[in-house]
Structure formats: C-alpha cells, structure tokens
C-alpha positions, 0 to 999 in steps of 0.5 A: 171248616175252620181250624183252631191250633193251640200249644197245648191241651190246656189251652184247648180246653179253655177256648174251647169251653168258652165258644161253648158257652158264646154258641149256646147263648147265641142259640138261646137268642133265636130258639126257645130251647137249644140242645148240645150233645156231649163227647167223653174224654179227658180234654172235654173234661177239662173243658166241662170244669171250666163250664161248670165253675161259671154256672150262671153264664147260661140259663141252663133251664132252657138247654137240652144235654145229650150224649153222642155216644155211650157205652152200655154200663151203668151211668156211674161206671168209670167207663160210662161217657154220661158218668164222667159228664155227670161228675165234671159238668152237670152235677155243677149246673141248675139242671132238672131231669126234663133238661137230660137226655139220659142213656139207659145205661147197663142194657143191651146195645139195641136197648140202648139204642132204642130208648135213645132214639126215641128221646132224640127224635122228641127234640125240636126238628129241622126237617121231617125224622131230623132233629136240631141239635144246635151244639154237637162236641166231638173227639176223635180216636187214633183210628180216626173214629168218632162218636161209636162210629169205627173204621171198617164197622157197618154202623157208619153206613146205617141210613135209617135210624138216628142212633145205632147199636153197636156190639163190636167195638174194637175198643172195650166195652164192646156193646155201645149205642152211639148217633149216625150220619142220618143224625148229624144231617141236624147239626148245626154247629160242631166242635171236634176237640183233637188233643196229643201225638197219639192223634196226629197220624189220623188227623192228618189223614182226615184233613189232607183229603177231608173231601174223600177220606173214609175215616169216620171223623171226617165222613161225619164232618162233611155230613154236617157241613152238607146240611150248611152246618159249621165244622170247627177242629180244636186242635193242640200242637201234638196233634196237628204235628202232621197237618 
C-alpha cells in the first residue's frame, strides 16, 4: 500500500491523471491489449479532462475501458457513472465500439449484471474465471463503501460471480450492477482517489486498521494486494485529516 497526499483536489486530479497515463503505457509495454476499469465522481472527473486533453500519449486502440460499477439508468442520465465517463474522457479519445466494455444501462440490476459479466470474463485471464484488469480507479463514500460494495449489504460477500446485482443500495438509485471481491483477485495496480472532509472520518477507519477493518473499501484492497497487486490511495488533505 502506498499513500500519496495532496493539499487539494486539484492537485490530486493531476497527479493522478498522470500515473494513469505512465500505468497504462507501462502495461502497453508488456501486454498487447490492457484494460482499465473506471470509477464515477467529481475528482475522477476532473482527472478524465485532463487525460482527455492529451489524446495521443497513449495508443488508445489497444486499451479496453471499463466501469467498476454502474447504476441501471440510461448511459445518458446524469446518474449514470459511463454518462459522465463518456462526456469527460472518452468522447475525447480515438476509441472504437471494440475498445468499450459498455453497461446495459436502463434494465434491471441482474440484467445488468449479467451482460456485464459476460464482457468481464472475455478479457484476457490471469488465472482460470479471473481476468486482468491491469488498471482499476476507485473512490470511496463517507460510509466507507467502494465500487456498489455497501457496509452491511450481503454483495461484499458474493464468492462466485465477478460482477454483482445490487437492489438495495442505500443511496439512490437503488438498482446497480457493480464488480466483487472475486474480481478484484485480477487487479494488478489500483488507484483509489479520496477527496474532501466528508471522507476523512472513513478513511481513517480504513487505513488505521487496514489489516482487519470491515469496511468495504478496505476489504477490496487487501483483496488486490492478496494477489501481488499494488494499492495506491490519492488523498487530499481534507481527507486525510484523520490519518
């Protein structure tokens, strides 16, 4: 696990964009073809605009794009996390419909899960049933969840399948699709972007006792880092204020 801090989101943003761009060309250096699997919200947003504005930093015809998780609404809704992916990142980039690993969109959550799971376990393999996913961005709630992963919600647990339907998210909208603990065992680097107060009590909680804590964000790292995959948390300064 390594720990980056930075006084704002900004700045965040940037570095953040950056390592993204330097993983994805390392991984280019020793795979055909690398897949990174994209987070939703406002600080991975502004690192999507500053990756969209160097389009040719990467030959982006030989990178899959993902989403960890999506809400099952139409991909141009504002609630959907492949709308705003779309909008900030990869409308901007030489992308083609083979490059996308595109949700369903408005059906239901197992509908969902199901078509996504299906393009998941199409990726190249690390082992039998798990696939690498060479980049993997994250962000994580006040609660401490990650991906559609909830405190307290039975999807954390799922052991068989790599991507989940989830019907009761405690935050709207309630129906979602999102990737599990089986797949993370694929991961083989993580970025976890952490920005503003409202995180910091959960972030402390996840970090003090990262080797037992039963937050989902943290169970999710050590799932990654079980399998020799590297963990790095992007964190601003109102977020970290309780490490």
């Amino acid at each position: 696990m390594e720990l980056l801090t930075f006084d704002d989101s900004t700045a965040l943003a940037e570095s953040a964009a950056q390592m993204a761009l330097q993983t994805i060309k390392d991984g280019l250096a020793e795979n055909e073809r690398v897949t990174w699997i994209l987070t939703g919200g406002r600080t991975p947003g502004a690192a999507y605009r500053l990756i969209a504005g160097q389009p040719d930093v990467v030959d982006w015809s030989r990178v899959n794009i993902g989403m960890g998780d999506e809400r099952c609404v139409a991909l141009d809704d504002s609630e959907s996390n492949w709308g705003q992916a779309e909008r900030d990142l990869l409308r901007h980039l030489p992308l083609t419909a083979e490059n996308l690993l595109k949700p369903a969109g408005a059906v239901t959550a197992q509908e969902a899960a199901d078509h996504y799971e299906v393009l998941i376990r199409d990726l190249p393999q690390v082992s039998p049933e798990i696939p690498r996913l060479d980049l993997l961005w994250l962000g994580m709630g006040e609660d401490g969840h990650t991906l559609s992963l909830f405190p307290g919600l039975e999807e954390i647990e799922e052991a068989n399948r790599l991507v989940a339907s989830v019907y009761n998210s405690p935050k709207p909208p309630p129906q979602r699709a999102t990737l599990t603990l089986k797949a993370m065992r694929g991961v083989k680097a993580c970025h976890i972007l952490v920005s503003g107060a409202g995180k910091a009590d959960a972030l402390g909680k996840a970090l003090s006792d990262a080797g037992n804590s039963h937050l989902p964000v943290a169970r999710v790292a050590r799932e990654i880092e079980s399998q020799g995959g590297k963990v790095i948390w992007f964190v601003d300064k109102p977020a970290g204020a309780k490490l």
